[in-house]
C-alpha positions, 0 to 999 in steps of 0.5 A, spaced: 498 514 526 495 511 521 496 503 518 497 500 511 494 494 510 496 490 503 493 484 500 499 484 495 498 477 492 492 480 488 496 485 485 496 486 478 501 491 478 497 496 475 501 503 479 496 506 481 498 506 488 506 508 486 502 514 482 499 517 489 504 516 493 511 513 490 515 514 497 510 508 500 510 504 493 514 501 488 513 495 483 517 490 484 522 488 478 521 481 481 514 479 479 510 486 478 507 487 484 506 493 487 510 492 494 508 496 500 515 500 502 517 499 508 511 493 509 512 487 513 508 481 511 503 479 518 499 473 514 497 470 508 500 474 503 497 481 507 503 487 509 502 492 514 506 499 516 504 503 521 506 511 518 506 517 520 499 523 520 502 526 513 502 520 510 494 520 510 492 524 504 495 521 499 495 512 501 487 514 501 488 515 493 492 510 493 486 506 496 482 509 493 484 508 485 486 501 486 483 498 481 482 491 485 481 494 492 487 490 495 489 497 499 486 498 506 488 505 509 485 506 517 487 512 522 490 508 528 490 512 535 
């Protein structure tokens, strides 16, 4: 299992995450934002799931090609 951890009132909307993993990602019509699917908002305006192994790969991209750093990917046991 792993974790996803947003800090999503940093976002700015950029779609990177939604472009390495849309099934996880989406840009909210509201305000722009990416929104973490699935995500519940633990505190402070950070969102967290835990999903499956198969979804390592590509939320690691997502991460990494975030360019204000907000995406924390971890391997859970």
């Amino acid at each position: 299992m792993i974790r996803i951890i947003q800090q999503r009132e940093k976002c700015i909307g950029c779609n990177a995450c939604v472009e390495a993993a849309d099934y996880r990602w989406r840009i909210s019509k509201k305000d722009g934002r990416c929104t973490l699917v699935g995500g519940v908002e633990k505190r402070g305006g950070f969102y967290s799931i835990i999903v499956p192994d198969h979804e390592l790969e590509d939320n690691l991209l997502a991460a990494k090609n975030c360019p204000v750093n907000i995406i924390k990917v971890e391997k859970i046991k």
